[in-house]
N, C-alpha and C positions, 0 to 999 in steps of 0.2 A: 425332773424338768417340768415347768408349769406346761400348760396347754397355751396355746395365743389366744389373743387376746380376740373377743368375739365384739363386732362392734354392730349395734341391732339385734336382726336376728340371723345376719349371715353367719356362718358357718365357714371358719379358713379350714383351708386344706390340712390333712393331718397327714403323717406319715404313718403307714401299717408297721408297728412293731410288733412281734413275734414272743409272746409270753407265755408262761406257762399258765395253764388252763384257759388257754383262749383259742377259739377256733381260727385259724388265717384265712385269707382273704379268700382261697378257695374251695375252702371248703363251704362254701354257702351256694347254691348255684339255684334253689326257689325255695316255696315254700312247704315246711315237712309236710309230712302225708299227716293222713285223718289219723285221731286220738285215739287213743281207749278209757271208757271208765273201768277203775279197778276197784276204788271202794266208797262209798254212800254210807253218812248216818246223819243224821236230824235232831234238831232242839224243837220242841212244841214253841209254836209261836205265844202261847199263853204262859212263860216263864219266868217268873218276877223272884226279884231278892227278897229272902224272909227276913220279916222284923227290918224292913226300910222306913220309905216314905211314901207317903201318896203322888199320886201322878196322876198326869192327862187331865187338870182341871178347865184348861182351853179345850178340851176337845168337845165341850159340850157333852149331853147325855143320851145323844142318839145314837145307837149300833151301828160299828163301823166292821163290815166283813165279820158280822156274827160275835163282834166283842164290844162290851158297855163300856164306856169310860163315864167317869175317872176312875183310876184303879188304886188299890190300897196299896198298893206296893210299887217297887223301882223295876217297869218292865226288862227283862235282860237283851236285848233288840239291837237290832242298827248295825251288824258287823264291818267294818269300814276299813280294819287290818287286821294281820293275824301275825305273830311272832311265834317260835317253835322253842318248848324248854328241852332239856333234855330229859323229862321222866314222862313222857308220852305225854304231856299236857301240852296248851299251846293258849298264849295271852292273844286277845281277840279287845280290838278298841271299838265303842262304842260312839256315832257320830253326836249330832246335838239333841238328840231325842226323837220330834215328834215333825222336822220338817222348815221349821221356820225358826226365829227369835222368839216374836210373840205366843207361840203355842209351847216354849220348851225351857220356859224358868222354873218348871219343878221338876224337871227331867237333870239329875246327876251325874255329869261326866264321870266314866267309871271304864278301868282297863279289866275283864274278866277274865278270869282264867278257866278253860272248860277241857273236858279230855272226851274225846272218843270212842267210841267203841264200834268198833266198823264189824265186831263179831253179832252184834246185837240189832246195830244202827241208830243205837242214842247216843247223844252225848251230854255230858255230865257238866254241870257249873261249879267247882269246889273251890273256887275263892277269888282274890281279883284286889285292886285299890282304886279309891275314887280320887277323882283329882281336886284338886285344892291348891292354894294361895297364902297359907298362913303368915308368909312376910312380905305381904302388901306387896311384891313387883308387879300387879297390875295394873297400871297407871290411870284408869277410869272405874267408876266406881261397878263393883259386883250386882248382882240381882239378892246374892245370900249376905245378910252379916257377915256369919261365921267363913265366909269364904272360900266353901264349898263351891266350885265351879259347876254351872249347869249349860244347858244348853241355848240359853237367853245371851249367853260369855260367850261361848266358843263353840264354832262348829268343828272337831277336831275330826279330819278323817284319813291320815297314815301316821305310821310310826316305825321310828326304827328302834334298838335298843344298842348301848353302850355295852362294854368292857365292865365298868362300873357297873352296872345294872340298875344306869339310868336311861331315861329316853325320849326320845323328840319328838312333838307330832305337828305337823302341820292343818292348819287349821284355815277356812273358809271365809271367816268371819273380817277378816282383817285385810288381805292374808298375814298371817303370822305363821313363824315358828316356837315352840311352845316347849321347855327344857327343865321335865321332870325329874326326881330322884324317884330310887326302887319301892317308895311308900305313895308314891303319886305326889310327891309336894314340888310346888313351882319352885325353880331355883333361879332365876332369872327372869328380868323381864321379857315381855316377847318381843320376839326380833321382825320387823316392818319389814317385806319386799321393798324395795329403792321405786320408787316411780308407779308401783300399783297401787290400786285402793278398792274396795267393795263397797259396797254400797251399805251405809250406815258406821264406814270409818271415816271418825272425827274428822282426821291427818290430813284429809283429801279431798277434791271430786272425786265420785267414783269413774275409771276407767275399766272396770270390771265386771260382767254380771253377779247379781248373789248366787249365793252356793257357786263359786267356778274358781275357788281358791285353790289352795295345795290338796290335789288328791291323791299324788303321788309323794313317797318320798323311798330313797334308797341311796343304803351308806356303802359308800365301795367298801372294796374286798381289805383295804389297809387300814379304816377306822379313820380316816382323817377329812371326810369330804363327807356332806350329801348333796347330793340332788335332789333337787322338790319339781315337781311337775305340777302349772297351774291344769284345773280342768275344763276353763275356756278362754278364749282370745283376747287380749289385751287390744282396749281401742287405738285404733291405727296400725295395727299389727294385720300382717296376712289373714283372713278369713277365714277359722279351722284350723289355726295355728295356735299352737301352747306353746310358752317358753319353757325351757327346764333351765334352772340355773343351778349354782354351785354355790354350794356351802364352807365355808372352813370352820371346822372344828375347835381347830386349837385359837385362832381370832374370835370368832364368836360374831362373823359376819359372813355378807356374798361375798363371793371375789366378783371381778368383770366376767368373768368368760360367763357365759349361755348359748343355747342351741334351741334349736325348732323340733318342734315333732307335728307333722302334719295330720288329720285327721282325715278317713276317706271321706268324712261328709263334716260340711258343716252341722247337720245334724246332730252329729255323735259327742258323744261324751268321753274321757277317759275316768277308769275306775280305779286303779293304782301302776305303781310303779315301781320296780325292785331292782336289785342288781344282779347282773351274772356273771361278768367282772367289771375291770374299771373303764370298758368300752360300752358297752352292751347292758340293755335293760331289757326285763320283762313289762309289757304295756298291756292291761287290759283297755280295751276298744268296744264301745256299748252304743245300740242305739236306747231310745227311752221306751221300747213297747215293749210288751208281755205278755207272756202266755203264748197264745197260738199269731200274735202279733210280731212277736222278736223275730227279729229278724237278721240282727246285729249283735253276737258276744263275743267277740273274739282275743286271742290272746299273742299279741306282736312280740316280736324282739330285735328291740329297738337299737342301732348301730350308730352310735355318735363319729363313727369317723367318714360317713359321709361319702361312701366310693363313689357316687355318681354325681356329686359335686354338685346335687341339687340345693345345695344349703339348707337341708333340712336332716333328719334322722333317716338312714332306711331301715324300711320294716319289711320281715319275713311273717307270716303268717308261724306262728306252730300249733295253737291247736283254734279250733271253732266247737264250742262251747254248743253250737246248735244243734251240732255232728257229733256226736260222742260213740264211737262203737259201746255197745254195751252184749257182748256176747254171753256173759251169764245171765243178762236179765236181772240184774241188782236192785235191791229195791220194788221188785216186781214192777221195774219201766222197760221197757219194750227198745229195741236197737233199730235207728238211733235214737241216744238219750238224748234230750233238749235239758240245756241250764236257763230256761225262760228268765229270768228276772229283770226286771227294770233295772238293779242296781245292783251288778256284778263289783265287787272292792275290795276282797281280798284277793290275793295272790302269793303262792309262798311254793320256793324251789327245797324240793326236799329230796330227793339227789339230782344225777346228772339226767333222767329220764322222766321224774317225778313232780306235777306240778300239786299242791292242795290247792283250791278252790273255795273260796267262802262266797255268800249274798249278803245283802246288808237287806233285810227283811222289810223294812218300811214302818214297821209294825205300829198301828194296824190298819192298814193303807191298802199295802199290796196284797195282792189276791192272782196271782201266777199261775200254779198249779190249780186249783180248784176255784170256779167262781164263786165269792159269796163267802170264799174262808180266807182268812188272812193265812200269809204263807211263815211256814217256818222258819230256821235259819240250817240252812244246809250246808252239809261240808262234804264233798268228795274230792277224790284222789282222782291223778289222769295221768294216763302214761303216755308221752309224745313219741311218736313215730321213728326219732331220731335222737341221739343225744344233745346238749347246750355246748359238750365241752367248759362247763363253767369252772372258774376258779374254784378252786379248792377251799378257799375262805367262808363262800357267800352259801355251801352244800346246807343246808338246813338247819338256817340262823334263825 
């Protein structure tokens, strides 16, 4: 049975159905207790693809956070989503590069593949594909001939992956949805939000700030919907309100339904979105400061059926990202651990207790943990207080 039909941003009333892997209406009664970190390991922020291309020619040649640009090579940076394979490796999407359009036409949209080692606390890059266009569905013209997508095209920052081992990302620039095969090639053109527009799409006025396109995106637990979550408010829209809308799969559009997810500030940002079943998402919730600024990284789980009829999402806290127990002292950080970064964006449920955690580095921007050094790209594990209860589906996609 479809959902009703959502007209704006109100939210109709839903009936609680009782599924398996979903927790029922009472079993939620606040939000879980404080986190734990369980495992830490790190990419050197200096980590370029060998035998690439050159990079960072907009960034001029002044040291930024103790590193010279332009660089010889394709920096590996930006983490903006994480997918899990199954041989301990995990594909980590790259955003537009360097921040902007104009700073990130020789910056190469590129899905990486990197593996862990939480024994050590490195993680490893051993392979990955760049995205591309090679049958023209991009309907305006590229920044590369060869049509190699950079980051001047597409600010791409979630991804989910198919059955096939193809996959979708939602992108900022447009907003677009963007529907790769497992070699990284465009198979379609992209797909326009109905009525949004950013700023520098053709289609439209813009109604949208830049950068505040799809930061979220999560495919239910059945393979035939996503939801894309934009990262800021739509004009005319409540204040600190995101739409999420739906996707159909098998059409190859939105349908009408959408929902609100409220932010506690307008301030805040959201860094992505996932599923834990076909109710319920995981929401990272960020303020923009860092280091001993942050003050805001939190990680919601977002309830589309709306018990308090606020017409919007509710959110339970489950873990805060500022508060991390860390009773071994990992990494030699001291309890509690803080996730400082300005741009918390991935997010990935890897069991029912288990969240991974990525940053999207900035690189070489952000400077979080140390002043004056650009910050790495960190990946830890957190154990929640409580279990999701999630589908059995969505356990470490």
């Amino acid at each position: 049975m479809r959902r009703p039909l959502v007209v704006g941003l109100s939210v109709l009333a839903l009936v609680a159905v009782a599924v398996p892997g979903e927790a029922s209406p009472t079993d939620r009664r606040g939000d879980f207790g404080p986190a734990t970190l369980t495992r830490f390991a790190s990419l050197p922020a200096e980590t370029y693809l060998p035998a690439s291309e050159p990079s960072g020619a907009a960034l001029g040649t002044a040291p930024v956070n103790g590193i010279t640009p332009p660089f010889a090579d394709q920096p590996v940076q930006g983490f903006s989503a994480v997918l899990r394979n199954g041989d301990g490796s995990y594909d980590v999407l790259s955003d537009n590069g360097y921040g902007s359009k104009a700073n990130s036409a020789d910056f190469a949209l590129r899905v990486h593949r990197i593996r862990p080692d939480f024994g050590t606390g490195r993680v490893d890059v051993v392979g990955g594909v760049t995205l591309t266009d090679p049958n023209g569905h991009v309907p305006f013209p590229l920044t590369r001939l060869d049509r190699v997508l950079t980051g001047a095209d597409f600010d791409v920052e979630s991804m989910v992956r198919l059955a096939d081992g193809s996959f979708w990302t939602g992108d900022e620039f447009g907003p677009y949805l963007l529907h790769f095969d497992r070699a990284g090639r465009l198979l379609s053109p992209p797909v326009p939000t109905p009525g949004v527009f950013a700023p520098g799409n053709p289609a439209g006025a813009p109604n949208i700030g830049g950068s505040k396109g799809f930061e979220g995106l999560a495919l239910s637990p059945d393979r035939r919907t996503l939801n894309a979550l934009l990262e800021g408010t739509v004009a005319g829209d409540e204040p600190g309100t995101l739409r999420l809308y739906e996707f159909d799969l098998a059409a190859g559009r939105f349908t009408d339904t959408r929902w609100a997810y409220a932010m506690d500030s307008t301030e805040h940002a959201i860094g992505e979105a996932v599923a834990v079943d076909r109710n319920r998402l995981l929401v990272i919730e960020r303020d923009a400061n860092a280091g001993v600024d942050a003050k805001v990284k939190k990680v919601y789980l977002a309830d589309k059926r709306d018990r308090d009829r606020d017409g919007k999402l509710d959110k339970t806290l489950v873990a805060d990202l500022l508060n991390l127990a860390n009773p071994r002292h990992l990494a030699g950080f001291g309890s509690p651990f803080r996730f400082p970064f300005p741009t918390v964006e991935s997010v990935l449920v890897l069991d029912d207790q288990t969240l991974a955690v990525l940053n999207d580095n900035n690189f070489p921007f952000s400077a979080s943990r140390v002043a004056g050094k650009a910050d790495d790209n960190e990946f830890i594990t957190v154990k929640l207080a409580e279990r999701l209860h999630a589908d059995p589906r969505v356990l470490g996609r």
